[in-house]
HTML snippet that shows the backbone in 3Dmol.js (N, CA, C, O; Angstrom):
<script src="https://3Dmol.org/build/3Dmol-min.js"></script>
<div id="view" style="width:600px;height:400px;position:relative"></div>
<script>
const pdb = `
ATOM      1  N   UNK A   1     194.243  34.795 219.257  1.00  0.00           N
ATOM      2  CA  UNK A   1     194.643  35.643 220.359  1.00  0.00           C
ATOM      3  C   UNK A   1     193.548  36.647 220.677  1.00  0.00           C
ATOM      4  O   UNK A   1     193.268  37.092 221.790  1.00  0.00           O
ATOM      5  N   UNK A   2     192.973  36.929 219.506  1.00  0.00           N
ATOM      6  CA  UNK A   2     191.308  38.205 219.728  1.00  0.00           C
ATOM      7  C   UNK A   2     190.388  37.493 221.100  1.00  0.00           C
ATOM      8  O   UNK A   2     189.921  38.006 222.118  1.00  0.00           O
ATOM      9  N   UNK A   3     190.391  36.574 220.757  1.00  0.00           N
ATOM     10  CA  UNK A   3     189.584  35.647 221.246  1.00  0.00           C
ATOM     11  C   UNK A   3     189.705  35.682 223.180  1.00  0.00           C
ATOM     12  O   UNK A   3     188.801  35.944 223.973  1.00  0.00           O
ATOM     13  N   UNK A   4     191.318  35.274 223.504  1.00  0.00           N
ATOM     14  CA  UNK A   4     191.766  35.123 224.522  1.00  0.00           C
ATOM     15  C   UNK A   4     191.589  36.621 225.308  1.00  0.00           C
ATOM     16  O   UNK A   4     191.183  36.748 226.463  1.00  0.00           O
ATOM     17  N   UNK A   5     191.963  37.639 224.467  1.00  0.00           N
ATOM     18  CA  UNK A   5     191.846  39.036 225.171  1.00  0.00           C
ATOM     19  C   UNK A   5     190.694  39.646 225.352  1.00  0.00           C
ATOM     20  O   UNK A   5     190.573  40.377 226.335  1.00  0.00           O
ATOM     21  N   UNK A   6     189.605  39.468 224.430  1.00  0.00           N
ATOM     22  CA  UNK A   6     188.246  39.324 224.740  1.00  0.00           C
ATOM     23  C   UNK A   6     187.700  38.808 226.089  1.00  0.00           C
ATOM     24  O   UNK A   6     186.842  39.358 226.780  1.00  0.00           O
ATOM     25  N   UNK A   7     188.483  37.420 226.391  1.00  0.00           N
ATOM     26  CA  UNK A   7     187.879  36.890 227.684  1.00  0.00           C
ATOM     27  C   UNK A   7     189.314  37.160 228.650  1.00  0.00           C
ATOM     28  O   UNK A   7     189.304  36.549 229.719  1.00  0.00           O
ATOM     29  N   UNK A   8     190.166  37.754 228.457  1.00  0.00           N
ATOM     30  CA  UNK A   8     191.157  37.864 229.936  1.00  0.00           C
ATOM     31  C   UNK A   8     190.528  40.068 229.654  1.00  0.00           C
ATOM     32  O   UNK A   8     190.948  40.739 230.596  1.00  0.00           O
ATOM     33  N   UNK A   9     190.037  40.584 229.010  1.00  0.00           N
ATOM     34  CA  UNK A   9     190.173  41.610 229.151  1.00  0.00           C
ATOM     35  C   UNK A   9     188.959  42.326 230.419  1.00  0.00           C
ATOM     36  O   UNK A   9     189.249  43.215 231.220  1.00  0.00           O
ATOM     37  N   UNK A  10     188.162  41.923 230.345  1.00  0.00           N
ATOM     38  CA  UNK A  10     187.009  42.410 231.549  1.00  0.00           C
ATOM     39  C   UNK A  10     187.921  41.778 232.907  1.00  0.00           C
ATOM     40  O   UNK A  10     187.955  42.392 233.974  1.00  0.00           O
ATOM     41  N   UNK A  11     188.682  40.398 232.683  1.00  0.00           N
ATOM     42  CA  UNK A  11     189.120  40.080 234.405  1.00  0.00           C
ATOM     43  C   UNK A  11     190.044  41.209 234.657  1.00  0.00           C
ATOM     44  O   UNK A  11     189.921  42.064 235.534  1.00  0.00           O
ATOM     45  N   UNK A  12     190.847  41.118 233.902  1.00  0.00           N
ATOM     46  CA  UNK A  12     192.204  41.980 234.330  1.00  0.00           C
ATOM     47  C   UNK A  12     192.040  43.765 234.758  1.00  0.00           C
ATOM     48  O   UNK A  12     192.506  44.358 235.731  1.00  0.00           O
ATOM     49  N   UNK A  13     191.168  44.307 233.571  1.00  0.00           N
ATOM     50  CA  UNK A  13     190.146  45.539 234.043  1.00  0.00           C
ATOM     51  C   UNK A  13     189.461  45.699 235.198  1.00  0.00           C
ATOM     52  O   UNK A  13     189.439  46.751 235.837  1.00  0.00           O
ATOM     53  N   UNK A  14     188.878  44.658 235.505  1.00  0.00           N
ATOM     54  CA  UNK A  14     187.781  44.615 236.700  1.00  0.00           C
ATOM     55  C   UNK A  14     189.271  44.778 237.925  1.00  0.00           C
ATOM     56  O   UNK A  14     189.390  45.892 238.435  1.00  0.00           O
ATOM     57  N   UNK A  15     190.134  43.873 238.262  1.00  0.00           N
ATOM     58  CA  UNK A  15     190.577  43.946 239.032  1.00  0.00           C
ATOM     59  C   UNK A  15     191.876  44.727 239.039  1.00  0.00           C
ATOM     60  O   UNK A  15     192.481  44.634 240.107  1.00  0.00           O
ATOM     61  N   UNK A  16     192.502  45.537 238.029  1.00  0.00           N
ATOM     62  CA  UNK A  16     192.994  46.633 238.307  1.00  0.00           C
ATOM     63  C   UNK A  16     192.073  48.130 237.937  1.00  0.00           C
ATOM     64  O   UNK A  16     192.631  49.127 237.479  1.00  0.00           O
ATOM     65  N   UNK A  17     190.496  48.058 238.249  1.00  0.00           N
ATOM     66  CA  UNK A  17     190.185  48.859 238.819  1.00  0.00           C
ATOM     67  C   UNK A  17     189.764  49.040 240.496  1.00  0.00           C
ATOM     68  O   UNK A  17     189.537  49.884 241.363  1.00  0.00           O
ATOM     69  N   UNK A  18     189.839  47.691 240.259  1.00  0.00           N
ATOM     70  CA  UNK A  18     189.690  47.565 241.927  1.00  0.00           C
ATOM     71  C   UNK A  18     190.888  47.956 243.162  1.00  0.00           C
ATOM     72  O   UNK A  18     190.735  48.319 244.328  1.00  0.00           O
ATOM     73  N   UNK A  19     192.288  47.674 242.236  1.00  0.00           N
ATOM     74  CA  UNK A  19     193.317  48.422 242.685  1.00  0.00           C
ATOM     75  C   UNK A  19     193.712  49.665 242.676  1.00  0.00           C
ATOM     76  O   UNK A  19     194.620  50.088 243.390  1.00  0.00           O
ATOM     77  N   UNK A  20     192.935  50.474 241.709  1.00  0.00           N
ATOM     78  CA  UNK A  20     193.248  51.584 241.169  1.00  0.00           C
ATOM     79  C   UNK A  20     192.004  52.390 242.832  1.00  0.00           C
ATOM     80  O   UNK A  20     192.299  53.336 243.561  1.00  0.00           O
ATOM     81  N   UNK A  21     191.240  51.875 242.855  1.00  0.00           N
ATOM     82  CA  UNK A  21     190.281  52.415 244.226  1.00  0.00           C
ATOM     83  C   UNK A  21     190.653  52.365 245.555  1.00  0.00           C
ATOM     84  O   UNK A  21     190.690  53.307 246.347  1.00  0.00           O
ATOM     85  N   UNK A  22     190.974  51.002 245.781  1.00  0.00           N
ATOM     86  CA  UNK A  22     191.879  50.855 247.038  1.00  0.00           C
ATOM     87  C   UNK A  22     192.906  51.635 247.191  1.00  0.00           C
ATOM     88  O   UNK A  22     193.195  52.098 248.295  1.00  0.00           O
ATOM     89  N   UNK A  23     193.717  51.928 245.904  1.00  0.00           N
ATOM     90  CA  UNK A  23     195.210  52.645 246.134  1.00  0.00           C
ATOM     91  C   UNK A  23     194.284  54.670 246.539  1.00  0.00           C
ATOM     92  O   UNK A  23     194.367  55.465 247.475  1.00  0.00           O
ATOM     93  N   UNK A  24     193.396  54.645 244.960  1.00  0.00           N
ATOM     94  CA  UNK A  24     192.910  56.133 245.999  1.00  0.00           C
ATOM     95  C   UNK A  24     192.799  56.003 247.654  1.00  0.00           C
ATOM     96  O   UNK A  24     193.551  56.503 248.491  1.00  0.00           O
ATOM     97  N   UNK A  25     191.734  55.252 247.839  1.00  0.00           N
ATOM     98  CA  UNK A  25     191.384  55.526 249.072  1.00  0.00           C
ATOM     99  C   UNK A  25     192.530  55.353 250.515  1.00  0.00           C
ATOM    100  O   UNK A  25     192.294  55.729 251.663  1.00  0.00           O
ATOM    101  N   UNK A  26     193.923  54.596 249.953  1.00  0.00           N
ATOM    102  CA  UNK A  26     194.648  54.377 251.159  1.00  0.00           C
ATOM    103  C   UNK A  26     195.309  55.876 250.814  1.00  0.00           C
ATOM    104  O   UNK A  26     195.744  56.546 251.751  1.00  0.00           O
ATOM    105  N   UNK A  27     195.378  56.421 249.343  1.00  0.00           N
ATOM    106  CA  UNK A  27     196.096  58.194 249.623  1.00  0.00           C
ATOM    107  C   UNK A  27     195.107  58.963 249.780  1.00  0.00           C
ATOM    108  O   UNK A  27     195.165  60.167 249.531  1.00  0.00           O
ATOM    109  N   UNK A  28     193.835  58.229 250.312  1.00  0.00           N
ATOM    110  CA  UNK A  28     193.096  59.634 251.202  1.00  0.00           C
ATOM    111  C   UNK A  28     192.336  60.363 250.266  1.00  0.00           C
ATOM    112  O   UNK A  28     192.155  61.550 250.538  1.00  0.00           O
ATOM    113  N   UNK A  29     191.716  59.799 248.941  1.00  0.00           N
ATOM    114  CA  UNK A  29     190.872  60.364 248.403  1.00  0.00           C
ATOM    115  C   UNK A  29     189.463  59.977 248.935  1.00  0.00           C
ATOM    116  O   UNK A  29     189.291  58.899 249.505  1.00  0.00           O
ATOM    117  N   UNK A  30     188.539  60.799 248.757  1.00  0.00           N
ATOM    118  CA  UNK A  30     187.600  60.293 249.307  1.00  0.00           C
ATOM    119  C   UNK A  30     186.158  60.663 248.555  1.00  0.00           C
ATOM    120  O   UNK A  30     185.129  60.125 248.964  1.00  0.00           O
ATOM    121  N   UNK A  31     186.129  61.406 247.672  1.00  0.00           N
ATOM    122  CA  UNK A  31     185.597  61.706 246.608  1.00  0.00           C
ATOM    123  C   UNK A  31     185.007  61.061 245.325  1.00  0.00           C
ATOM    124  O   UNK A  31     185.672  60.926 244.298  1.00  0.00           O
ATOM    125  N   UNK A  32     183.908  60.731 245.433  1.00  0.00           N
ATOM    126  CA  UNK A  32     183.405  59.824 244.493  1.00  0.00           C
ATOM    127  C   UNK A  32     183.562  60.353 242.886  1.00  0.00           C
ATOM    128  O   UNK A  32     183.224  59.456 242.113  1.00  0.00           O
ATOM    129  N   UNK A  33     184.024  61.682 242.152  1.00  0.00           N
ATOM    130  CA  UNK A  33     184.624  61.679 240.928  1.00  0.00           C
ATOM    131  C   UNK A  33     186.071  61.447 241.034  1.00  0.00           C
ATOM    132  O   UNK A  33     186.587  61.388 239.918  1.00  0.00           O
ATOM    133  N   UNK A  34     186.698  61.333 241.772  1.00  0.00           N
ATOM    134  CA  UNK A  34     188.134  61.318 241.945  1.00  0.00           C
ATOM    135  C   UNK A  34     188.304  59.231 242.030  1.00  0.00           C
ATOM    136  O   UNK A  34     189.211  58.655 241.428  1.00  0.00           O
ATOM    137  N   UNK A  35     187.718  58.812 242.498  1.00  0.00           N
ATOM    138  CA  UNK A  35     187.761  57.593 242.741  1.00  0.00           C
ATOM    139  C   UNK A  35     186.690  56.780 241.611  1.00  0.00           C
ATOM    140  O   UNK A  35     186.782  55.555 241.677  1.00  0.00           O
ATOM    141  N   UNK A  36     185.933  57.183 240.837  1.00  0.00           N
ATOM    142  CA  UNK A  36     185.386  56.770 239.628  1.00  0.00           C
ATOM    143  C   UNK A  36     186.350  57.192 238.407  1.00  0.00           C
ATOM    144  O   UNK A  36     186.442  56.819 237.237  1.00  0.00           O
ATOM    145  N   UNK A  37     186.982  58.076 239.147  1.00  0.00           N
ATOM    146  CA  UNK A  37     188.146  58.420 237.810  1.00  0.00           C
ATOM    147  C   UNK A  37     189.408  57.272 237.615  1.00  0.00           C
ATOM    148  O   UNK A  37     189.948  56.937 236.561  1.00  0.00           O
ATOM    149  N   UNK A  38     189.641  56.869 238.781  1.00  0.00           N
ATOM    150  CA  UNK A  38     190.520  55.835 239.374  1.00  0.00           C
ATOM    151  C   UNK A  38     190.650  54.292 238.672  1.00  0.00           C
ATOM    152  O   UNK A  38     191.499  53.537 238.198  1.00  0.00           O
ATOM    153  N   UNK A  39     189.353  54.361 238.921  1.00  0.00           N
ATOM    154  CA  UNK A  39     188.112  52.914 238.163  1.00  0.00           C
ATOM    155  C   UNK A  39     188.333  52.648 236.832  1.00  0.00           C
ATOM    156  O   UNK A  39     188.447  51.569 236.252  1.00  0.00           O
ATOM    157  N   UNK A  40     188.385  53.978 236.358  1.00  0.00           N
ATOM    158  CA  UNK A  40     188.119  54.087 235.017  1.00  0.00           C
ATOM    159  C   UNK A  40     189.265  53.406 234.590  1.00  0.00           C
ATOM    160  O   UNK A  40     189.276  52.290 234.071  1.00  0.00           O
ATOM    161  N   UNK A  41     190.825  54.565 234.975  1.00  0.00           N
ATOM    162  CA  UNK A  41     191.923  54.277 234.671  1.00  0.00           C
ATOM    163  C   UNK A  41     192.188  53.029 235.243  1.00  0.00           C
ATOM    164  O   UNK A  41     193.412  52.900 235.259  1.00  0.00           O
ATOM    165  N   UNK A  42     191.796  52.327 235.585  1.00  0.00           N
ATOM    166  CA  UNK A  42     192.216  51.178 235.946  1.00  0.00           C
ATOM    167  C   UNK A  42     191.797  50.005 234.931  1.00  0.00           C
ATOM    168  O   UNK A  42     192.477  49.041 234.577  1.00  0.00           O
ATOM    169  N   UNK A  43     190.459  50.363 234.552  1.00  0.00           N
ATOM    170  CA  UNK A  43     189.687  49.643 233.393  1.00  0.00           C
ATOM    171  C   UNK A  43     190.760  49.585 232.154  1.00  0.00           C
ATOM    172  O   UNK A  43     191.225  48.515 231.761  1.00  0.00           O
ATOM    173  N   UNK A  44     191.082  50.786 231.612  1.00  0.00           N
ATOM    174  CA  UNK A  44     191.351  51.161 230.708  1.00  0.00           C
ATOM    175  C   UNK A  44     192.809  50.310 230.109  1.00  0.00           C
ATOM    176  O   UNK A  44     193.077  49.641 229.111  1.00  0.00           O
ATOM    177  N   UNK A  45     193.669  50.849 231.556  1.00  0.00           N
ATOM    178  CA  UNK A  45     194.701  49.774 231.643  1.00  0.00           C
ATOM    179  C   UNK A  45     194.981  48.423 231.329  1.00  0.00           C
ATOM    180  O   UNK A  45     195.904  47.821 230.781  1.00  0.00           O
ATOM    181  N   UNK A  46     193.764  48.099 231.912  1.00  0.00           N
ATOM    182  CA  UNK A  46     193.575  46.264 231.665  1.00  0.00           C
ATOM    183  C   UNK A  46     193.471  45.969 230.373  1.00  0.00           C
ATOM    184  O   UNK A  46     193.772  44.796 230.152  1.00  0.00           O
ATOM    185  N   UNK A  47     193.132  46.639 229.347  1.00  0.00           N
ATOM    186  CA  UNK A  47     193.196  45.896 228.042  1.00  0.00           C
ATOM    187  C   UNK A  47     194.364  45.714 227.335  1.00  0.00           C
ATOM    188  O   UNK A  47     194.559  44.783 226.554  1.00  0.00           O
ATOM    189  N   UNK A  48     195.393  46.873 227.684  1.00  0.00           N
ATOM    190  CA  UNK A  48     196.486  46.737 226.871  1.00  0.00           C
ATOM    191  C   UNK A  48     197.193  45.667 227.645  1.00  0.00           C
ATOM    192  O   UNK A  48     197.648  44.783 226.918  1.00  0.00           O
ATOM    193  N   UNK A  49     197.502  45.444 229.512  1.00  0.00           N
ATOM    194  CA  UNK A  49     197.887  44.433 229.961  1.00  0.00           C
ATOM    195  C   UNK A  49     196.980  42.965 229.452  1.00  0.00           C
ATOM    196  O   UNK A  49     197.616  41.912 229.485  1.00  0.00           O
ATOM    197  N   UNK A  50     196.242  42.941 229.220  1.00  0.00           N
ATOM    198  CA  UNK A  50     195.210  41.536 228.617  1.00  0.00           C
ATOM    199  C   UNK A  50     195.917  41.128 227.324  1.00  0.00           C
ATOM    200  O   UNK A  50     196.278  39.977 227.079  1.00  0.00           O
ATOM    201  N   UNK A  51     196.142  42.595 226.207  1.00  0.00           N
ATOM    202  CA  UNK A  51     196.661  41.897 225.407  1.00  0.00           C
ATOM    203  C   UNK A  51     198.143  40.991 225.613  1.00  0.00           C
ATOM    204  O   UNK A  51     198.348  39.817 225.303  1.00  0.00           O
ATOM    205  N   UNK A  52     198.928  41.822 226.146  1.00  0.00           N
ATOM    206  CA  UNK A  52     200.507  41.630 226.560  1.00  0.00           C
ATOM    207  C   UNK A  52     200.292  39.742 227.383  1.00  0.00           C
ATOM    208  O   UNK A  52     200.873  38.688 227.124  1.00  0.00           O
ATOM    209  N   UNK A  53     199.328  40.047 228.276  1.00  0.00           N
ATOM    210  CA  UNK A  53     199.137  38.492 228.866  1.00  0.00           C
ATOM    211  C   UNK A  53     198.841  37.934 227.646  1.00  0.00           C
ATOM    212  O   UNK A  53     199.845  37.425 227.147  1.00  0.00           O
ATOM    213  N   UNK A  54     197.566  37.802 226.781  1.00  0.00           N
ATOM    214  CA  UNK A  54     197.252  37.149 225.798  1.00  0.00           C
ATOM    215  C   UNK A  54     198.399  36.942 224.874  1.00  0.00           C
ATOM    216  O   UNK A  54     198.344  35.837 224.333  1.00  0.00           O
ATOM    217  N   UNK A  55     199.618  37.805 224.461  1.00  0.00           N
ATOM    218  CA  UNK A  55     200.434  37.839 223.662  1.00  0.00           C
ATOM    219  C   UNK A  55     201.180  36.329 224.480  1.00  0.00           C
ATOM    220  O   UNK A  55     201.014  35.269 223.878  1.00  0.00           O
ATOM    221  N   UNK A  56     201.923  36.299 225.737  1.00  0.00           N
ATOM    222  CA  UNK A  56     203.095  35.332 226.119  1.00  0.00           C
ATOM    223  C   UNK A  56     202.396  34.733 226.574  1.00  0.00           C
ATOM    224  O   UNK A  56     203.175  34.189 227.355  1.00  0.00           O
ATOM    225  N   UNK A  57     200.685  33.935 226.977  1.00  0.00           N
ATOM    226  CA  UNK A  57     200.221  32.631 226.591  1.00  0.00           C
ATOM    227  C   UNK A  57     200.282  32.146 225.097  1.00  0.00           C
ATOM    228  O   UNK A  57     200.304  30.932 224.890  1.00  0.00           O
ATOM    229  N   UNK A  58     200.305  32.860 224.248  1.00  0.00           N
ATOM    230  CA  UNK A  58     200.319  31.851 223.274  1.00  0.00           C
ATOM    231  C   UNK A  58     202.002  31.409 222.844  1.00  0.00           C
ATOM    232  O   UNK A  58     202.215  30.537 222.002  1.00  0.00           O
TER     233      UNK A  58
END
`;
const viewer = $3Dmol.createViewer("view");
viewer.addModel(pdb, "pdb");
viewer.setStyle({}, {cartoon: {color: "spectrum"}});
viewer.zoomTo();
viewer.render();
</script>
């Protein structure tokens, strides 16, 4: 399962930071620390969802 979350953990990060930016910018942030902050938390997120995916594929 290390294995699987290793490789689902950068997809799932990458693209709920990409949601985490879009969602700033549709509430009107417009601020590049406010929206790198966004990124971040969005990154961050993705690993514990990677594991949870990695957990109910196997």
């Amino acid at each position: 399962m290390t294995r699987l979350v290793f490789f689902l953990g950068p997809m799932i990060g990458s693209t709920l930071a990409a949601v985490g930016v879009v969602a700033a910018l549709v509430a009107g942030i417009t601020g590049p620390w406010p929206l790198l902050g966004a990124a971040l938390a969005g990154y961050v997120v993705g690993w514990p969802v990677a594991m949870v995916v990695a957990g109910r594929m196997r």
